[in-house]
C-alpha positions as CSV (number, residue, x, y, z in Angstrom):
1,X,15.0,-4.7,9.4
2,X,12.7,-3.3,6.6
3,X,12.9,0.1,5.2
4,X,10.3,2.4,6.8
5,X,8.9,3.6,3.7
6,X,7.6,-0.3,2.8
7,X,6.5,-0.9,5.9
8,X,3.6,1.6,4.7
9,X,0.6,0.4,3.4
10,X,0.7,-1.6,0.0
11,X,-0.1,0.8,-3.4
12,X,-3.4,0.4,-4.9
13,X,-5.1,0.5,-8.1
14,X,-6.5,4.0,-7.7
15,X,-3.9,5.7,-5.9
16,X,-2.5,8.6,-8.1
17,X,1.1,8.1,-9.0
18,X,3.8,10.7,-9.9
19,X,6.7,9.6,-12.1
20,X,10.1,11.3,-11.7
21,X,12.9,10.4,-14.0
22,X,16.8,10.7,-13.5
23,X,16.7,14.2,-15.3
24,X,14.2,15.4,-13.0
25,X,11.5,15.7,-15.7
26,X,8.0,14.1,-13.9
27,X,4.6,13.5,-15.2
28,X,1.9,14.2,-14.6
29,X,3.0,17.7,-15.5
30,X,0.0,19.5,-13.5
31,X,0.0,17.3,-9.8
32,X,-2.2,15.1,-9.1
33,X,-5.4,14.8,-7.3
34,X,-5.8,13.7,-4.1
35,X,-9.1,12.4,-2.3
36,X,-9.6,12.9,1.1
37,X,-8.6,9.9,2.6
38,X,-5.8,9.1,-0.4
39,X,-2.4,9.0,-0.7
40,X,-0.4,9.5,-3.7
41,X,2.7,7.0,-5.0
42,X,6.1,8.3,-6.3
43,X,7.7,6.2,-8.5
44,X,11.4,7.6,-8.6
45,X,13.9,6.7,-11.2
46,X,17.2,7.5,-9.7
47,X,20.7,8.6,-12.0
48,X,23.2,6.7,-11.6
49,X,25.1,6.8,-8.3
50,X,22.4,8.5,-6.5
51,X,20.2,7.1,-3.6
52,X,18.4,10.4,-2.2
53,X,15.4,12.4,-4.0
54,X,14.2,15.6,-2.8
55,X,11.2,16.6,-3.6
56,X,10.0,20.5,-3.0
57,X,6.1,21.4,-2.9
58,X,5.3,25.0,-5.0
59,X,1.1,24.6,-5.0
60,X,-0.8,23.0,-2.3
61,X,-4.9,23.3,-3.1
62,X,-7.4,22.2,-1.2
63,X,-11.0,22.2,-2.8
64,X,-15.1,20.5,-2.4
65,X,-16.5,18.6,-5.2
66,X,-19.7,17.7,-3.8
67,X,-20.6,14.2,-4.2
68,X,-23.2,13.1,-7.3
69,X,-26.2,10.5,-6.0
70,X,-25.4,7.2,-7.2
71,X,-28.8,7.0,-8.9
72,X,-30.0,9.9,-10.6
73,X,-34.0,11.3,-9.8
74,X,-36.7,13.0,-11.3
75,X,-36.9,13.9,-15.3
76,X,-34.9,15.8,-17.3
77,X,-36.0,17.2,-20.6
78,X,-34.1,17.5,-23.7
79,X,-35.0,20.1,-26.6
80,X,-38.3,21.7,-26.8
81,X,-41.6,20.1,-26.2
82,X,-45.0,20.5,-24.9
């Protein structure tokens, strides 16, 4: 039977990964940021002998970035002018 964990669905291209190494360093150093919607990817490297990472959360955020039109409207003026 497949591990659980694959069974989710597959990574894509714009889903924000976090690295963690065997000497529990990780990058990106800040988090990451998630869309709504989103999921993020860890990529673990384990030591040797081990097969279990735990992974403890010390910031959770939750924000609104309004969403820019696709097209932009209207005039914008640069500098001065008449």
């Amino acid at each position: 039977m497949a591990d659980p964990a694959q069974a989710l669905t597959p990574k894509t291209n714009t889903d924000p990964t976090i690295e963690i190494n065997p000497d529990c360093t990780y990058k990106p150093k800040g988090g990451v940021v998630i869309p709504k919607n989103g999921k993020v990817v860890f990529d673990v490297d384990y030591p040797p002998n081990m097969n279990v990472c735990s992974i403890s959360f010390s910031s959770i955020e939750f924000s609104y970035e309004p969403k820019l039109p696709d097209t932009a409207t209207g005039t914008v003026k640069v500098g001065s002018g008449n």
